[in-house]
N, C-alpha and C positions, 0 to 999 in steps of 0.2 A: 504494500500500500504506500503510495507515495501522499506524504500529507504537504498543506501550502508551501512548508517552508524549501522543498525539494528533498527532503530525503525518504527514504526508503528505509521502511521498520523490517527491519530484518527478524526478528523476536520481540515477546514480552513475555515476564511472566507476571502475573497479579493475583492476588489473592482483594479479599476486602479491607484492607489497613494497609497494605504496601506493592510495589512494583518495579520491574525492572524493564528496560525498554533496551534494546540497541537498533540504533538507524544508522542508516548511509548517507552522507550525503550524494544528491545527482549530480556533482561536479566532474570534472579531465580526473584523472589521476593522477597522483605524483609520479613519474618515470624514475627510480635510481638504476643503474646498471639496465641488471635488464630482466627487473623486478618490477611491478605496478603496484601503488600503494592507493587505497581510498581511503579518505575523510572518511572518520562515523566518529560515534556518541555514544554512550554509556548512563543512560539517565536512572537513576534510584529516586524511587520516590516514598515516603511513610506517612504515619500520620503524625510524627515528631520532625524530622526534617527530609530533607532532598540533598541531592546532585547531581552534577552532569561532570562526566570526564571524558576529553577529547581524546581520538586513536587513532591510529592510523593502520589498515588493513589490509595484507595481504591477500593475493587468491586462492592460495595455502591455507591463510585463514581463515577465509571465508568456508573451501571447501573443508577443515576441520570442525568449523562449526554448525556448519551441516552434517557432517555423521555422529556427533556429538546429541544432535536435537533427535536424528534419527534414531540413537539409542533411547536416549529419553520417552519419545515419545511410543517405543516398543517394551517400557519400562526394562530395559536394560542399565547396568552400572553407568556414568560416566566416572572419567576423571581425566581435568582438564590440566594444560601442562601446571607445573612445578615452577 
């Protein structure tokens, strides 16, 4: 889902007191070497406080965190690196 501000909610999880969000932004990518990195966010949210912390994402990543959601949501273990 891409919301106004251009990015793209990659995940959430929410309960009714708290939440976790990660987006993309719709931006270029960063080009190092001859890796590509994408803008996203990290948003937490509670019913005591919040935040947002900026990332930067590889395809690696991305595609890690897709088998990751995939075990999750087969109720299989994760565990995400160290």
């Amino acid at each position: 889902m891409v919301d106004s501000a251009q990015r793209l909610k990659l995940f959430r999880f929410t309960d009714t007191a708290q939440s976790v969000i990660v987006r993309r932004r719709c931006d270029a990518p960063l080009a190092m070497d001859e890796e590509r990195y994408y803008s996203a966010e990290i948003v937490a949210q509670s019913d005591l406080l919040g935040g947002r912390v900026g990332l930067q994402a590889s395809r690696q990543d991305l595609d890690e965190w897709e088998h990751c959601l995939d075990a999750l949501q087969a109720e299989a273990g994760v565990e995400w690196r160290t």
